[in-house]
C-alpha positions in Angstrom: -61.9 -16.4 -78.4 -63.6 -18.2 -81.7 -65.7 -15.4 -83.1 -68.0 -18.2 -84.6 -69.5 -19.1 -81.5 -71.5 -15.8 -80.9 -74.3 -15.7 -83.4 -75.3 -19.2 -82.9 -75.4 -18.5 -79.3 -77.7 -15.7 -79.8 -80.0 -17.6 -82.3 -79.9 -19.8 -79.4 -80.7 -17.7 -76.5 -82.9 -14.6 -78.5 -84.1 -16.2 -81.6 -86.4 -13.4 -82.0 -84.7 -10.6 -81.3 -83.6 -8.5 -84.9 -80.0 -9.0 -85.7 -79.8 -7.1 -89.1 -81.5 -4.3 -91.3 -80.9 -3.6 -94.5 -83.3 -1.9 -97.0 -86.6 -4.0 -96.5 -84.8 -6.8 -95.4 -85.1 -7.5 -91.3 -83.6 -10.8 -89.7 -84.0 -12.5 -86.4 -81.0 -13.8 -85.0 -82.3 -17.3 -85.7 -83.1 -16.1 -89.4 -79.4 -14.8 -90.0 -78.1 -17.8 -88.4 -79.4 -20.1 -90.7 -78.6 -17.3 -93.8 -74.9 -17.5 -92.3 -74.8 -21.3 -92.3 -75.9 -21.7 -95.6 -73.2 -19.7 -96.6 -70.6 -21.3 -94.7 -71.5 -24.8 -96.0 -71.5 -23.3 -99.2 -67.9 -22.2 -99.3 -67.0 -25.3 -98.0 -69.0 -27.4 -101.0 -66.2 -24.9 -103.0 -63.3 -26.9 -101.3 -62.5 -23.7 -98.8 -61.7 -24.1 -95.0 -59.4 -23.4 -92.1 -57.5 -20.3 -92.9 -58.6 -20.1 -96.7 -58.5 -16.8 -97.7 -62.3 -15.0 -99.0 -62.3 -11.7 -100.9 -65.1 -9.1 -100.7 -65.4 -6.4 -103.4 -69.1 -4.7 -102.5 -70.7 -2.2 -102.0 -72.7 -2.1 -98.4 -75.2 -5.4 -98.4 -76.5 -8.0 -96.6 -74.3 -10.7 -98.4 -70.9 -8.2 -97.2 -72.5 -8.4 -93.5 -73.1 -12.4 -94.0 -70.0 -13.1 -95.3 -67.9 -11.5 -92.4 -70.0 -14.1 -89.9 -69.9 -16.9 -92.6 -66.2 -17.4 -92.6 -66.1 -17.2 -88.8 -68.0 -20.3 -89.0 -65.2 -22.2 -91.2 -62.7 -20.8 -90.1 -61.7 -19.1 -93.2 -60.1 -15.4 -93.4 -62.0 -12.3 -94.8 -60.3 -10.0 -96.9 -62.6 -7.0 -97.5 -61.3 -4.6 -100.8 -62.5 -1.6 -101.6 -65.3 -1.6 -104.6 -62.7 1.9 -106.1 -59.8 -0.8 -106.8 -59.2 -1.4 -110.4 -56.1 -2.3 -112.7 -52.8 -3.3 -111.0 -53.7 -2.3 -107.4 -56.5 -4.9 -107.5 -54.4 -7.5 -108.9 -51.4 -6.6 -106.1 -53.9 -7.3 -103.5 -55.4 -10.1 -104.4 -52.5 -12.3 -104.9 -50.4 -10.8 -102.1 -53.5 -12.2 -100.0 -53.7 -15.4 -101.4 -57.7 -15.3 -101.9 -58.6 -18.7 -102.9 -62.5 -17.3 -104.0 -63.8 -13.7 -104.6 -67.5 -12.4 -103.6 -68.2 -9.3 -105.6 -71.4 -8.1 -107.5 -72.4 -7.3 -111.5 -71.2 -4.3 -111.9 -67.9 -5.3 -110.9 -67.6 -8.5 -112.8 -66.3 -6.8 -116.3 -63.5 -5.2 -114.1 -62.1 -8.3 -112.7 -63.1 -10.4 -115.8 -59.8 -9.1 -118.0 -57.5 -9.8 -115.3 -58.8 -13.2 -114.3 -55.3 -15.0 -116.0 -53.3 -12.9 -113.7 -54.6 -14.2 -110.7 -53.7 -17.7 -110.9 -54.8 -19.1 -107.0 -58.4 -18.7 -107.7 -60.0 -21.2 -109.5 -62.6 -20.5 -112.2 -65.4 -21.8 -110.5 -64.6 -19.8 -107.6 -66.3 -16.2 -108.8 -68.9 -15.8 -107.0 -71.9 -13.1 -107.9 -74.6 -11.6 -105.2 -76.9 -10.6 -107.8 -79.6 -12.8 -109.2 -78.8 -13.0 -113.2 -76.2 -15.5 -114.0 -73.4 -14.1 -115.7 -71.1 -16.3 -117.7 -67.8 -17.0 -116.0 -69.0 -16.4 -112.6 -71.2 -18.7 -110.2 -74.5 -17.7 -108.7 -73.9 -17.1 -104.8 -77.7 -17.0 -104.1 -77.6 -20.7 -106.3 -74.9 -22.1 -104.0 -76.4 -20.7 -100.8 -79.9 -21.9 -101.7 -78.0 -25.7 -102.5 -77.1 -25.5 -99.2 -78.7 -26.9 -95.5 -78.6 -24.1 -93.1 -77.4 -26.6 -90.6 -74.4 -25.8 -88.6 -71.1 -26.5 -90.5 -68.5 -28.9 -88.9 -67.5 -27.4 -86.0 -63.7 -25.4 -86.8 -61.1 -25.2 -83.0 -59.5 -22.0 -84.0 -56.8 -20.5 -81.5 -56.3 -16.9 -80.6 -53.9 -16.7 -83.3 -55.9 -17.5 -86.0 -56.4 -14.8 -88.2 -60.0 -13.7 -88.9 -59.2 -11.0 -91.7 -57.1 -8.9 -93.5 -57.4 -5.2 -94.1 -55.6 -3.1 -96.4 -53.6 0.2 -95.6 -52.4 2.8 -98.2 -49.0 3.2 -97.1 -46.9 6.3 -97.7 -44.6 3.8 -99.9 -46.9 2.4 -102.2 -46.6 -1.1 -100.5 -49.4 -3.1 -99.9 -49.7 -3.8 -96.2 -52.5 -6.2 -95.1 -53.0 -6.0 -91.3 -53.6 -8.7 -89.7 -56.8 -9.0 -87.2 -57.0 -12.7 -85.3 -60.0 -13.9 -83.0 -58.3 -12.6 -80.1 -57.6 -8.9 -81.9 -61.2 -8.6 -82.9 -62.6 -10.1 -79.4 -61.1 -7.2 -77.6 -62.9 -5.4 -79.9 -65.9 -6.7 -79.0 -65.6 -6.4 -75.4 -63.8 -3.0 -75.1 -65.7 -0.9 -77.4 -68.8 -2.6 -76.2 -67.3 -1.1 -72.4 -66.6 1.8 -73.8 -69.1 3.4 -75.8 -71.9 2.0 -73.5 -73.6 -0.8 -75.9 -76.1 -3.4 -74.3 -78.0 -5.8 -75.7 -80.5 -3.4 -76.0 -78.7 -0.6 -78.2 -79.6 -0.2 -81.8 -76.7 0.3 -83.5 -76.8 2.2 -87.2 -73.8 2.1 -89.7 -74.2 4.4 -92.9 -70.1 4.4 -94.3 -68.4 1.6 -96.0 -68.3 -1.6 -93.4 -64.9 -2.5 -95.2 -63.3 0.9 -93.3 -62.0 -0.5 -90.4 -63.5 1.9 -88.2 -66.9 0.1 -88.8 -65.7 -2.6 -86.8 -66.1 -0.4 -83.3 -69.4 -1.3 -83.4 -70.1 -3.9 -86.0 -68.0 -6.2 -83.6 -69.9 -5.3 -80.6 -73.3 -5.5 -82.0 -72.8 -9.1 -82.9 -70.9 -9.8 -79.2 -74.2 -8.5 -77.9 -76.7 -9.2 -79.4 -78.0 -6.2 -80.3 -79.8 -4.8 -83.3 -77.7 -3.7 -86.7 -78.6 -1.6 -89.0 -76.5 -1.1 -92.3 -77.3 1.6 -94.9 -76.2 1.3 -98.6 -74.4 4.2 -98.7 -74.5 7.2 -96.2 -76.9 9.8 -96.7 -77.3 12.9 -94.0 -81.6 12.8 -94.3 -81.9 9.0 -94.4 -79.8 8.7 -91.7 -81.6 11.1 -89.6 -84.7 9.6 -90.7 -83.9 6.0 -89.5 -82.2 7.6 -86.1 -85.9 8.6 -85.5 -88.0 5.8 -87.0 -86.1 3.1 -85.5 -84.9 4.5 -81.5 -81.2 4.4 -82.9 -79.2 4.7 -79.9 -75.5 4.0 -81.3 -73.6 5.8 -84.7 -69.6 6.2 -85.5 -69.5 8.8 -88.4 -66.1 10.3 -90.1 -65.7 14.0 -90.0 -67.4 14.5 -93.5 -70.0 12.6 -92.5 -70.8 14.7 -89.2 -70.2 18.0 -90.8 -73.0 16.7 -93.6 -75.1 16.1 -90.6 -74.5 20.0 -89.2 -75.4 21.0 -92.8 -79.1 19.4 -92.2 -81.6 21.6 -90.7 -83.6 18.4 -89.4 -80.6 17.2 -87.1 -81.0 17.6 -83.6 -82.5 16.9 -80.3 -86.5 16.1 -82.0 -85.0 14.0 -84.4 -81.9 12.1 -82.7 -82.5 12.4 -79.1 -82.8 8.6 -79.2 -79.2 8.4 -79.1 -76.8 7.4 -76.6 -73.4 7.8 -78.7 -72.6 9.5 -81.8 -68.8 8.7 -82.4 -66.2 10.6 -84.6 -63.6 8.7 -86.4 -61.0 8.6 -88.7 -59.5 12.1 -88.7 -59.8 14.9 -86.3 -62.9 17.0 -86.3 -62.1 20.4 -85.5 -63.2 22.0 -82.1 -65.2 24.7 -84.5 -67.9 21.5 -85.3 -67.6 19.4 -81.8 -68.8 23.0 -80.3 -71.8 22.8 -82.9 -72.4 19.6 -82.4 -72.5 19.6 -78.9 -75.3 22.7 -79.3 -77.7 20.5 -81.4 -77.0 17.0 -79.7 -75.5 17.2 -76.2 -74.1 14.9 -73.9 -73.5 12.2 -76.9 -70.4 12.8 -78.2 -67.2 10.4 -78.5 -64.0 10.6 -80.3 -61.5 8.1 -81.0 -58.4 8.5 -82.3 -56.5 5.4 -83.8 -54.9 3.1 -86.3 -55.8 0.1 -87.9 -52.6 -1.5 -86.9 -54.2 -1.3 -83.0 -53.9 1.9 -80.9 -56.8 4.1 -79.9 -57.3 6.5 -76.9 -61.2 8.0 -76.5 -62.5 11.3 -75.9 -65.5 9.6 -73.2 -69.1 12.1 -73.8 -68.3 12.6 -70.1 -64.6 13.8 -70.4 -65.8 16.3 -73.6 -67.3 19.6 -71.6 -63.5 20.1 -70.3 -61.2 18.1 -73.3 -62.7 19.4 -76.0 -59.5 19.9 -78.0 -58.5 16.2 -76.9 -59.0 12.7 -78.4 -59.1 11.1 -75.2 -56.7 8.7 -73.2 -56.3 5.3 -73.0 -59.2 3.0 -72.6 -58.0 0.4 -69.9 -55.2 -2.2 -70.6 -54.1 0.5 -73.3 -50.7 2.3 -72.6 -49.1 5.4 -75.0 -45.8 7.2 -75.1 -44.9 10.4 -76.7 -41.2 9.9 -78.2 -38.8 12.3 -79.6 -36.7 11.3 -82.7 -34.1 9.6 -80.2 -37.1 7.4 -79.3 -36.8 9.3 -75.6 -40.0 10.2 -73.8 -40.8 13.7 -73.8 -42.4 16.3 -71.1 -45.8 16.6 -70.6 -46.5 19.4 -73.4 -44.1 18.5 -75.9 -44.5 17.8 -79.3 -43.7 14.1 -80.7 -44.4 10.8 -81.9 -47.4 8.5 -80.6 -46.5 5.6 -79.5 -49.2 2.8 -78.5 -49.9 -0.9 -77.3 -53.0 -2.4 -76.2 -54.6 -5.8 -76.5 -55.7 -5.2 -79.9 -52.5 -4.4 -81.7 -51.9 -6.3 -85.1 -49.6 -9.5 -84.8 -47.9 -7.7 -88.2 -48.6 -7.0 -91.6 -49.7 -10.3 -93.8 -46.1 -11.7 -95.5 -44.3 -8.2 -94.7 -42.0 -8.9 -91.3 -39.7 -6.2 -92.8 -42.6 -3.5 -92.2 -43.6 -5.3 -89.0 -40.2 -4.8 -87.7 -40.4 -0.5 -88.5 -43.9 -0.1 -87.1 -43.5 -2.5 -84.1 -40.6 -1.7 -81.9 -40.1 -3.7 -78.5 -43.9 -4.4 -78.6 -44.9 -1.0 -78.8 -46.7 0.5 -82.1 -45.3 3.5 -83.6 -48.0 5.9 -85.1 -46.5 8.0 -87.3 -49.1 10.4 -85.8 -47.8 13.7 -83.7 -49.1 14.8 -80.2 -48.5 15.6 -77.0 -50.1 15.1 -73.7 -51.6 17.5 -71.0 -51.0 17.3 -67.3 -54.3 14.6 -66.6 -52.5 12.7 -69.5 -55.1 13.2 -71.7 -53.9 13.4 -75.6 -54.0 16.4 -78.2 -53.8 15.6 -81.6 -51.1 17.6 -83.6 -51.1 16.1 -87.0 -49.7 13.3 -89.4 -45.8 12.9 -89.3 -45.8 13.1 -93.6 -48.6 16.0 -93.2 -46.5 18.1 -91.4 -45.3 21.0 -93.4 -41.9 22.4 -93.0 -41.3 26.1 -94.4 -38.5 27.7 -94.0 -37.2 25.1 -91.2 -40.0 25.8 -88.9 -42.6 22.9 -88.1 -46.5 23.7 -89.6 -49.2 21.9 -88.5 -52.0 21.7 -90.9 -54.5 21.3 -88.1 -53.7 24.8 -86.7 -54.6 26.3 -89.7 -57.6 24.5 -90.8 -59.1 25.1 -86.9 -58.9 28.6 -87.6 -60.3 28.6 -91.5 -63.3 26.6 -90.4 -65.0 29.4 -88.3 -65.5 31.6 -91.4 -69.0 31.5 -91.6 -68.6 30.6 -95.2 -66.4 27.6 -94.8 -68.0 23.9 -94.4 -65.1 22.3 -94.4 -61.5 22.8 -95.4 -58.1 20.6 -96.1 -54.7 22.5 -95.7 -51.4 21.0 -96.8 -48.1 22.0 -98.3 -46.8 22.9 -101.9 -43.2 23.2 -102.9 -42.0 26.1 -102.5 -38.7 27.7 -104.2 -37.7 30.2 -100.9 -39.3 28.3 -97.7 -39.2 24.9 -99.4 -43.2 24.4 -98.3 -45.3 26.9 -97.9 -49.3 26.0 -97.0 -52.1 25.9 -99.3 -56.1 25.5 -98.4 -58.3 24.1 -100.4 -62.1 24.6 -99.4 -65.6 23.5 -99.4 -68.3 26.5 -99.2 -71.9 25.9 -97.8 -73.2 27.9 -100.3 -71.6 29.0 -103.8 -70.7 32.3 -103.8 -70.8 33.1 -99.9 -67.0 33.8 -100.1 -63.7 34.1 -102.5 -60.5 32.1 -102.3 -58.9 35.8 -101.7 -61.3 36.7 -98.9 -60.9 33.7 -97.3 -56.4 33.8 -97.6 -56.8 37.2 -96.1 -59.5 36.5 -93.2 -57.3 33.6 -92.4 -53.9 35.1 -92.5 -55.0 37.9 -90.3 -55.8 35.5 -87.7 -53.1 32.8 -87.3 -50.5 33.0 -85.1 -47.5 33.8 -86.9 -46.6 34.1 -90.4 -45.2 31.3 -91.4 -48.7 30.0 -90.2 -50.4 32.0 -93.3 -51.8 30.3 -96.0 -49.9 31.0 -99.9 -53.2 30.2 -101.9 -56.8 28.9 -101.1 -57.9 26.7 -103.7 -62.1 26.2 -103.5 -63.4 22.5 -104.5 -66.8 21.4 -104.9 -65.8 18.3 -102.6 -62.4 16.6 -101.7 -61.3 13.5 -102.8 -61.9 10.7 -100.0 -60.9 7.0 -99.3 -63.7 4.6 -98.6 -63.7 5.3 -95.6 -64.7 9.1 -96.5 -61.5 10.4 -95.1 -60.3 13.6 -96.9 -57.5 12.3 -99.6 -55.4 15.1 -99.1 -52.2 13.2 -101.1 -54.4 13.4 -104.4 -55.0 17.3 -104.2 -51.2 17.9 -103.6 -50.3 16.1 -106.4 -53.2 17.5 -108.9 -52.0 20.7 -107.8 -48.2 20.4 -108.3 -49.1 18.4 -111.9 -50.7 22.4 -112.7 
């Protein structure tokens, strides 16, 4: 299961076919292959090699894409960090990974320059710059590349074991936990997302969000398994996007909810435009039943969800299963098992409320250097979500909400997702976040804060009272709706709603 060993099989076997877009730049498999290798032997020039530990902090580019194949090649580890880190919380991550070099870009150098004496495993020369202008303190990457053959490195025997990256989760502690994906983790991704979401060698497969959000790996890993045809975006954008879907037959896209809801909001999205595609994924948090019924109006017959955690569970909502589970995520993709638990860890009925509990052949061996938080989120070989949910009698799971979302008001268990499935079919509402504030009689009570489509189509107090006449009971109804701009999201673009809980309770 070395993950080295597909592109030069496909420079091999379909030299000519495109492996990459990005901008105006287009590579043949062949082309990238020899991009890739000049890479690889130019990390190891730098003295890195078997298990050595790179660091990413960019944007969306070609060298981001290169490097993830580059280090396959050495058999070296990829740590990909968000371009928002700054201060402390970049300096926690990149010594608890041990990066031995960084790859990051110009505008990015001046952060990273005043911390370089607290990071004492990477050696000066061992900066590394995409852009062009030499900057002093860091090396050229285009210089070291361009010093090197494009010949195939030394060839590296990696096991199953051997990790091939490291991602970063926010935990609810504060804790940096890096999971851990090996050759064998990120093979099955290859294979069963390829199964799943019905990718050939054939598909063209478009990413527009951050490709250091895990989720980009569903088809980034497949593509490359493949063979088939990748196109990355800088940064997404609803009209490009729709733009390239028609230009270039794009037959494959995972989006986050923000990022379909965007697409709604376009008056050019739809059948004309994107009936080249096959699969349009949702990921990353639940999209609400309101927008899967739109969607499914302007793009039938293409819609997937998937629910999952970095750590390595998912079930899938199949565009087949989606006429009659519309309020589902899906079940288990083959080889994949789930439980829902009660607090006693005891399985519950089919119906019941409780905790999601996973394993499949892409779970995490554990966190990097943290066996302590391995131990509470692995039990017995089984992963344990955090997440809420119960099953139906096909076995087929609905997503309640987060465990540390859940809002409890005067003893009674609120589910944000209740609420916000109701506030999103105001006509006014394009998307909205509930969650709970401290309360001095219930303890919580929920608050909403929403995004209009249009200024002015609604007030906060028109929208508290539409939505409190309509939920279900009344601890259900909303204390205060709060209306934003936009929300603040991760990378990833998922909805941060932590950071408007806390502005909120700072006053």
């Amino acid at each position: 299961m070395n993950l080295g060993t597909l592109l030069p099989r496909h420079a091999r076997f379909r030299p000519e076919h495109t492996a990459i877009i990005f901008e105006e730049t287009r590579l043949s498999y062949a082309e990238f292959h020899q991009s890739v290798n000049r890479l690889a032997n130019a990390l190891l020039h730098l003295g890195l090699g078997k298990g050595d530990k790179v660091a990413t902090i960019l944007p969306n580019s070609l060298e981001l894409y290169e490097t993830y194949w580059a280090v396959t090649r050495i058999g070296a580890v990829v740590v990909p960090l968000s371009p928002l880190l700054r201060g402390t919380g970049l300096i926690t991550l990149l010594n608890d990974s041990d990066t031995a070099v960084v790859i990051t870009n110009r505008s990015f150098a001046e952060v990273l320059d005043p911390i370089r004496d607290q990071l004492p495993a990477i050696r000066s020369d061992r900066y590394l710059l995409i852009d062009s202008d030499a900057t002093p303190g860091f090396q050229s990457y285009q210089a070291l590349k361009s010093g090197a053959g494009d010949q195939d490195p030394p060839y590296v025997d990696l096991s199953d074991e051997a990790p091939y990256n490291i991602i970063y989760s926010s935990g609810t502690t504060g804790l940096p936990k890096g999971i851990i994906h090996t050759h064998y983790v990120r093979s099955n991704y290859c294979t069963h997302f390829a199964s799943a979401y019905r990718i050939t060698p054939e598909s063209v497969i478009l990413h527009t969000g951050s490709i250091v959000f895990n989720g980009a790996f569903l088809t980034l890993m497949p593509a490359m398994y493949l063979g088939a045809t990748y196109i990355l975006h800088p940064q997404f954008d609803a009209g490009r996007m729709i733009r390239t879907i028609r230009d270039e037959k794009v037959t494959h896209v995972d989006l986050v909810p923000a990022q379909v809801i965007a697409l709604l909001n376009s008056p050019d999205f739809g059948l004309e435009t994107c009936g080249s595609l096959e699969c349009l994924i949702c990921l990353g948090a639940p999209l609400h039943k309101e927008h899967k019924e739109e969607l499914h109006r302007r793009l039938p017959g293409r819609f997937y969800e998937l629910y999952g955690l970095t750590e390595g569970f998912v079930t899938i909502l199949d565009k087949t299963d989606f006429p009659r589970k519309l309020t589902s995520v899906g079940c288990c993709p083959p080889f994949f098992e789930m439980k829902i638990l009660d607090e006693q860890r005891r399985e519950v009925p089919v119906g019941e409320v409780g905790e999601i509990v996973g394993r499949g052949p892409i779970l995490m061996p554990g966190y990097y250097k943290r066996p302590d938080l391995t131990e509470k989120a692995i039990i017995d070989g089984w992963l344990y979500t955090g997440d809420l949910g119960f099953v139906d009698e096909e076995g087929y799971l609905i997503l309640v909400d987060r465990k540390k979302d859940m809002i409890i008001s005067g003893g009674i268990n609120v589910y944000p997702k209740d609420i916000e499935e109701i506030l999103v079919q105001h006509p006014a509402v394009r998307e909205a976040a509930v969650f709970g504030l401290p309360h001095d009689k219930w303890g919580e009570t929920p608050v909403a804060a929403v995004i209009l489509k249009q200024a002015g189509l609604a007030s906060a107090d028109e929208l508290k009272a539409w939505t409190n006449d309509r939920v279900g009971a009344k601890y259900q109804r909303l204390d205060q709706v709060i209306l934003k701009d936009d929300f603040p999201r991760s990378t990833a673009g998922k909805t941060l709603k932590r950071v408007m809980r806390e502005e909120m309770q700072k006053g």
